[in-house]
C-alpha positions in Angstrom: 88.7 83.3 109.6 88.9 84.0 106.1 92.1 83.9 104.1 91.8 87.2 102.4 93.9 89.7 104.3 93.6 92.5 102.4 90.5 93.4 99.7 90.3 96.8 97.3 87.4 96.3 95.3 86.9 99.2 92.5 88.5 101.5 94.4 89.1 104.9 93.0 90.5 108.4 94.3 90.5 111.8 92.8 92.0 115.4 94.3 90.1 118.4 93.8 87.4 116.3 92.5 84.7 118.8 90.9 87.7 120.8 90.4 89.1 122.3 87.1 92.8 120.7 88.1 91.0 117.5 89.5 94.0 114.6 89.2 92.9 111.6 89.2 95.1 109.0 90.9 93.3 105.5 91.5 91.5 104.6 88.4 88.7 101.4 89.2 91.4 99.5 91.9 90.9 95.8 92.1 93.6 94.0 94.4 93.4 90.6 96.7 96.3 89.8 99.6 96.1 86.9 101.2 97.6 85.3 104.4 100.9 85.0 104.1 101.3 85.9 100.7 103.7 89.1 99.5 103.1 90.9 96.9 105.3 93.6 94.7 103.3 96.6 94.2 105.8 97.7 91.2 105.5 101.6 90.2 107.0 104.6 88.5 106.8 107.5 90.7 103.8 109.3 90.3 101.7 106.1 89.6 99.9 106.5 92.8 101.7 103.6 94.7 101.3 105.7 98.2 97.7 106.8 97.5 97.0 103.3 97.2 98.8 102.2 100.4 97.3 104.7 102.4 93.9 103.9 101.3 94.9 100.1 101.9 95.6 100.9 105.6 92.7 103.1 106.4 94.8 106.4 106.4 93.2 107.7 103.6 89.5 107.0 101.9 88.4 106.2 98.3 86.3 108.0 96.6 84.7 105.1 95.6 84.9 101.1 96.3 85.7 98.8 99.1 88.5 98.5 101.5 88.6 95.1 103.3 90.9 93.9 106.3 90.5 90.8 107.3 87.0 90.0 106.0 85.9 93.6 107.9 84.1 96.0 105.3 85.9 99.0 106.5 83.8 101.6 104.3 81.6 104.2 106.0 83.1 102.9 109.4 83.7 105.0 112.3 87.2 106.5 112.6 87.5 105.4 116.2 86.9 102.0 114.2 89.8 102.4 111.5 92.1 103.6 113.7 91.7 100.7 115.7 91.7 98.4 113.0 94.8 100.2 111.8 96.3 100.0 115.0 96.0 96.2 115.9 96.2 95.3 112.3 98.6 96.9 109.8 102.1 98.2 109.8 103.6 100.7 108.1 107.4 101.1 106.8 108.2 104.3 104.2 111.7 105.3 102.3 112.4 107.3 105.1 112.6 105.4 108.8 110.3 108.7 110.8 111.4 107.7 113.9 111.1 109.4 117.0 114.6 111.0 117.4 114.3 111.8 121.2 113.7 107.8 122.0 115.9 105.0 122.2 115.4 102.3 119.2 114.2 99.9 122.2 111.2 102.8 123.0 110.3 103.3 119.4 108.9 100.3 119.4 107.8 100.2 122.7 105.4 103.3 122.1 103.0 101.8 119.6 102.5 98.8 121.7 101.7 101.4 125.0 99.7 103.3 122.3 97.4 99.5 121.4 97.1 98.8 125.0 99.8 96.4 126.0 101.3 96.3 129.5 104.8 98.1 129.8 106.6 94.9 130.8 105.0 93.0 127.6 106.2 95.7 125.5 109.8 96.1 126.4 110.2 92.2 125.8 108.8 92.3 122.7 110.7 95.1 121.4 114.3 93.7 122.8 112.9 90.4 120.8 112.2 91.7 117.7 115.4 94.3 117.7 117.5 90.6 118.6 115.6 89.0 115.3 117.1 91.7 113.4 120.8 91.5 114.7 120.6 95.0 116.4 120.7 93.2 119.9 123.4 95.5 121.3 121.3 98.6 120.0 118.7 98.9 121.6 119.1 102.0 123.8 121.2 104.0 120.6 119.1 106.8 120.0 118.1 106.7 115.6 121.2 109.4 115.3 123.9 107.2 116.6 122.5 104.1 114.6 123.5 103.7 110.7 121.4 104.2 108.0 120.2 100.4 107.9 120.1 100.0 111.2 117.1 103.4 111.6 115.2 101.1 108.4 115.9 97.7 110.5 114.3 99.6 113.8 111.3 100.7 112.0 110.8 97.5 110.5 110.5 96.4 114.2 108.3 99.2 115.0 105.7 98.3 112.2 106.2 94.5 113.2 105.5 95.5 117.4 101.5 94.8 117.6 101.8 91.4 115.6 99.8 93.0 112.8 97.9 91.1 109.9 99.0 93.2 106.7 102.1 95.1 106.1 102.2 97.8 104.0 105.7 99.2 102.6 106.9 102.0 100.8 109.7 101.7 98.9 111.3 100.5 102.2 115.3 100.7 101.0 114.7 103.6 98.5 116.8 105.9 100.5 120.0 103.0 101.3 122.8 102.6 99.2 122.5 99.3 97.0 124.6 96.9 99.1 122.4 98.4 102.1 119.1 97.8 100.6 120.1 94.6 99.3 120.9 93.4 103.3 118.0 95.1 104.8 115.5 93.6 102.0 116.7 90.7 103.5 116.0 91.0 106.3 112.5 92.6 106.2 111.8 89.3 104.0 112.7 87.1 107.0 110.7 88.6 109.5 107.7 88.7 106.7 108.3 84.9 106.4 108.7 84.1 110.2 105.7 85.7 110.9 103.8 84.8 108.1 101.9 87.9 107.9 100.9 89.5 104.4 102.4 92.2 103.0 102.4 95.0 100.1 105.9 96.6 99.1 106.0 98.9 96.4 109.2 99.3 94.6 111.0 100.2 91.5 113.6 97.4 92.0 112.4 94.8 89.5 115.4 92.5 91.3 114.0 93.3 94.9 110.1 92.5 93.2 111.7 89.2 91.8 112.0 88.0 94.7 108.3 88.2 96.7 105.4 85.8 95.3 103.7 88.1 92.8 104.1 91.3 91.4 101.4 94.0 90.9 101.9 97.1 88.3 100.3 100.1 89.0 100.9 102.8 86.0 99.1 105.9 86.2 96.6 104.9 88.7 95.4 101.4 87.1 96.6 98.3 87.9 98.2 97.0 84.5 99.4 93.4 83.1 103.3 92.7 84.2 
């Protein structure tokens, strides 16, 4: 199994291409993740940090250039492919936590592991587990409105950690928490990125929060630019 989680090879993306307003957003994207490793995408807002993450997770297509995931050439695949590469393989957290309000924080991340095929039994022990790792043990049936601010972030860290993927990919995951918050909840996303010993991609403005993964990455106005 190769050692490259994640490769963007000249990757580019335009809107309205053809266009008299075409923006350009990814300019000629080179990037290499691998196993374990966690890099600091670091980025101004509109420097095309989210384009960029949803291309990386197969959400979104480049106009140009490769997108590989786990070795696995995903351009010109099948979408029943992606989205079950995407599925099994990468995570997702954003600023904001998007989940479900009507379920439990035990059934939030229960759903995406119904959703990849896992038995319901599996799934509820896996979710308890990973909501324990997090020190929201006694939480687990609060519905996202009765949990904190922290506590909806911690949850959907769990529910992009619930199939075991390969690559995380995070925006700007404690943009939205208060700076004692996001300092706690970094903190913990780091640990369960380190337990796992999965890859991941955060983007962030926090150059003290970027200090602290293996590398950092700068991405200003769509290129990837020396740190």
């Amino acid at each position: 199994m190769s050692d490259v989680v994640l490769r963007l090879s000249g990757v580019s993306k335009t809107y309205n291409k053809g266009a008299a307003n075409a923006v350009p957003v990814l300019r000629d994207i080179d990037l290499t993740v691998m196993r374990g490793e966690v890099v600091a995408l670091v980025a101004p807002s509109g420097a095309g940090k989210s384009t960029l993450l949803h291309i990386a997770g197969l959400l979104d297509s480049p106009d140009t250039g490769l997108v590989e995931i786990a070795g696995e050439d995903m351009t010109g695949r099948p979408d029943r492919r992606r989205t079950a590469v995407r599925r099994a393989d990468v995570g997702f957290v954003y600023q904001f936590h998007h989940l479900l309000p009507e379920f439990s924080a035990l059934e939030n991340i229960v759903l995406p592991q119904l959703a990849n095929g896992t038995p319901a039994g599996a799934a509820k022990d896996r979710a308890q587990s990973l909501l324990d790792s997090v020190g929201l043990t006694g939480r687990a049936d609060h519905r996202p409105a009765a949990l904190s601010g922290g506590e909806q972030q911690r949850v959907a860290f769990c529910r992009a950690m619930a199939n075991a993927p390969r690559l995380l990919l995070a925006d700007e995951p404690t943009g939205n928490l208060d700076p004692g918050t996001s300092d706690h909840v970094f903190g913990v996303l780091m640990t369960l990125v380190r337990e796992t010993g999965l890859s991941a991609v955060i983007a962030t403005h926090n150059l003290d929060l970027a200090a602290r993964m293996d590398r950092q990455v700068r991405l200003d106005k769509g290129a990837i630019v020396p740190v």
